[in-house]
C-alpha positions as CSV (number, residue, x, y, z in Angstrom):
1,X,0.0,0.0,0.0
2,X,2.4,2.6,1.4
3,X,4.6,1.9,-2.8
4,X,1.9,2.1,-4.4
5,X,1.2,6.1,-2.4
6,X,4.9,6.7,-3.0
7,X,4.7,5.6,-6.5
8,X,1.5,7.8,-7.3
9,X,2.6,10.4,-5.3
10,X,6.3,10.1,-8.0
11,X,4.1,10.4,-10.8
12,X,1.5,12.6,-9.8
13,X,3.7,15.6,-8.5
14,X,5.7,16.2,-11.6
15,X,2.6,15.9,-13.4
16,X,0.8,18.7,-11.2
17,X,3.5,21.0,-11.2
18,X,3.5,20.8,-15.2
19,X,0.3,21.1,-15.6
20,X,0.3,24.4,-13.0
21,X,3.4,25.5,-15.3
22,X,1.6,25.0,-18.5
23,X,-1.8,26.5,-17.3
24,X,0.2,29.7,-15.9
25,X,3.2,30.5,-18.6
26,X,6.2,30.6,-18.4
27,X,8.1,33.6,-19.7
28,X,11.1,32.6,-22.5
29,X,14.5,34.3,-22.3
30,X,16.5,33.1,-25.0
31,X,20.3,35.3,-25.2
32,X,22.2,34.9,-28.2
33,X,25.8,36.2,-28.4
34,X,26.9,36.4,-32.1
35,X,30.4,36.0,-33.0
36,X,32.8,32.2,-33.7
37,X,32.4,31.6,-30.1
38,X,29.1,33.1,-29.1
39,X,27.3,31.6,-26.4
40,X,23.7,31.0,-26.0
41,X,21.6,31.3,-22.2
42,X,17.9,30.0,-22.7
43,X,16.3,30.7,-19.4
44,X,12.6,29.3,-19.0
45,X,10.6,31.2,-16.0
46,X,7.5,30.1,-15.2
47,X,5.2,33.2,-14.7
48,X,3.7,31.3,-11.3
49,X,7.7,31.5,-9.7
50,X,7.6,35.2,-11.1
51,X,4.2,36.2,-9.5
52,X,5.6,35.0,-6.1
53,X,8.8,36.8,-6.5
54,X,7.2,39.9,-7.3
55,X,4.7,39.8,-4.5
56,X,7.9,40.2,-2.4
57,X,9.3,43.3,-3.5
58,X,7.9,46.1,-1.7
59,X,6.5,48.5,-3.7
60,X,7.2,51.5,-1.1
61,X,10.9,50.7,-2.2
62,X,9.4,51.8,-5.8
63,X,7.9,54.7,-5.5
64,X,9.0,57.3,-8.2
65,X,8.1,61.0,-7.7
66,X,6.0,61.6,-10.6
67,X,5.6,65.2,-10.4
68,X,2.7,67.0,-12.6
69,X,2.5,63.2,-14.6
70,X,0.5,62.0,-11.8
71,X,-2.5,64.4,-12.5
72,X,-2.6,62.8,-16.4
73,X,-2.5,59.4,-15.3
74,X,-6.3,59.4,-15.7
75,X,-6.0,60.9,-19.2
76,X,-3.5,58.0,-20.0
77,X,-5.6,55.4,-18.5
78,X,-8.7,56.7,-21.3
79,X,-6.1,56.9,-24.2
80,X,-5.0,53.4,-23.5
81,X,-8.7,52.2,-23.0
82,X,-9.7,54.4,-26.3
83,X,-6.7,52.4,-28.0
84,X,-7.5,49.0,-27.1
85,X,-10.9,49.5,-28.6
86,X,-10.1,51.7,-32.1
87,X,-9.1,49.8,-35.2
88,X,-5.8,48.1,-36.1
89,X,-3.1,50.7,-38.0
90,X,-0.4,52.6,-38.1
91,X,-0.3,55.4,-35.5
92,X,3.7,56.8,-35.7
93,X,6.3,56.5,-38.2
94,X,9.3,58.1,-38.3
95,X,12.0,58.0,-40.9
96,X,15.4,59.2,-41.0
97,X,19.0,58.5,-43.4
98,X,19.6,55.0,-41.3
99,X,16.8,54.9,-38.6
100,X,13.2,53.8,-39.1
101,X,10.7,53.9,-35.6
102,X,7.0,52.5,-36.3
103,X,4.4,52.0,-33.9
104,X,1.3,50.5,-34.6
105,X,-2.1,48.9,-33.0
106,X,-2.3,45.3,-34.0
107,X,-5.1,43.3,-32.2
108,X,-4.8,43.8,-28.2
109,X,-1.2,44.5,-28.6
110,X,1.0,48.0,-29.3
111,X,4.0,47.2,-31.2
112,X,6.8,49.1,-31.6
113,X,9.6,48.8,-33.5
114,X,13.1,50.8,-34.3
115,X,15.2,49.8,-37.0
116,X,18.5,51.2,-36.7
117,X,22.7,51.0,-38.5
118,X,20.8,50.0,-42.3
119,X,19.7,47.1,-40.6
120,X,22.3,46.4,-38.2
121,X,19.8,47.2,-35.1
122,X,16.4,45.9,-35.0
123,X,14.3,45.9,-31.3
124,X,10.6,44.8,-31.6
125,X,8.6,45.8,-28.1
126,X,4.9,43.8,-27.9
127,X,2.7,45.6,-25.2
128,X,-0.2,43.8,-24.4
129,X,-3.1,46.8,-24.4
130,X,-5.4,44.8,-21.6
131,X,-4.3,45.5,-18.2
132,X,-1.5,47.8,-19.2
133,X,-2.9,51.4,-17.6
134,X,-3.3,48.8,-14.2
135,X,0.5,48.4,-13.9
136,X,0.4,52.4,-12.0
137,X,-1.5,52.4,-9.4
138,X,-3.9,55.8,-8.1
139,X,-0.7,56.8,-6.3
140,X,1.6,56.7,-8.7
141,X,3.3,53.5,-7.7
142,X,4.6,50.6,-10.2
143,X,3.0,47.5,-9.2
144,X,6.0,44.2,-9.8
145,X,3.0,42.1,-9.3
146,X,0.6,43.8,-11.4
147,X,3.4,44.1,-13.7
148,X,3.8,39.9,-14.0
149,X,0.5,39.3,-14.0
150,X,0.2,41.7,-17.2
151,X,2.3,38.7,-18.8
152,X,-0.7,36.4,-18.8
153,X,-2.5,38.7,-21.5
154,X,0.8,38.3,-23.9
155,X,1.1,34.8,-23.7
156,X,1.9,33.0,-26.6
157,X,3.8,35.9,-28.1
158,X,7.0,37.7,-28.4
159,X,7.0,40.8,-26.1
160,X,10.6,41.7,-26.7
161,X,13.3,40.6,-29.6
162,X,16.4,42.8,-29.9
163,X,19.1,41.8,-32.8
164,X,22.6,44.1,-32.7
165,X,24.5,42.7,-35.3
166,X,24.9,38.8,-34.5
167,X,23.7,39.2,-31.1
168,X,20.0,38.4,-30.3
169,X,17.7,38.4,-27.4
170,X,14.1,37.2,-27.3
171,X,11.7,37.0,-24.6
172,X,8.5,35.1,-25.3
173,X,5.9,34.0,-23.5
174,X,3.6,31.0,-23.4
């Protein structure tokens, strides 16, 4: 009796914790270093470990003074929510001799993206609309935890890829 606890007990914890992992996300750091004897760092978080970590940091600790931007806030919060809700398009594009910037609406997400050196430098930035104005709080504090929990509206997506020559960084979650 007490094997066959031990043995279910063997198989069913692994199998609980991966289907918590799967049913959360897990955020995907994948680092890339270019070159003959580049190395690569792929570092798989699961957003349940991040969520505890951040409800840990104190968010007094965080407090930025945010002057006269405080008073917008509530203006920002009805920009992002007119956003979310307006058709997919271009909003911003700015072109120079070797420099591109381009932000558009695309679904529920804001995606930016600077091109940079003919080519050279590329950084895509994936901000999921839903939830984003909830990150600041009334008082002007960042949330950490609010801030991981955003992650859960991006998963299955890239949220940041940044190429500099042969270099490369990528952070996905799914």
């Amino acid at each position: 009796m007490i094997g066959k606890l031990l043995l279910a007990g063997a198989v069913g914890v692994p199998a609980l914790t991966t289907a918590t992992v799967a049913a959360t996300g897990v955020a995907w750091v994948d680092v890339r270093e270019g070159g003959q004897g580049g190395h690569r760092i792929v570092v798989p978080v699961p957003l349940l470990a991040a969520e505890l970590a951040a409800s840990f940091v104190p968010e007094k600790q965080l407090a930025q003074e945010m002057g006269e931007a405080l008073e917008h806030l509530p203006a920002a919060r009805e920009v992002l929510k007119a956003l979310a809700e307006c058709p997919d398009g271009e909003l911003v594009r700015v072109e120079e001799e070797d420099e591109r910037v381009l932000v558009e609406k695309r679904g529920d997400t804001l995606r930016i993206q600077v091109h940079g050196r003919g080519g050279q430098e590329e950084v895509t930035v994936n901000l999921p609309l839903e939830g984003i104005a909830d990150i600041i709080g009334e008082d002007g504090r960042v949330s950490p935890l609010r801030a991981v929990r955003l992650l859960r509206h991006a998963r299955f997506s890239t949220l940041v890829e940044v190429k500099d020559g042969d270099d490369h960084v990528k952070i996905s979650v799914f």
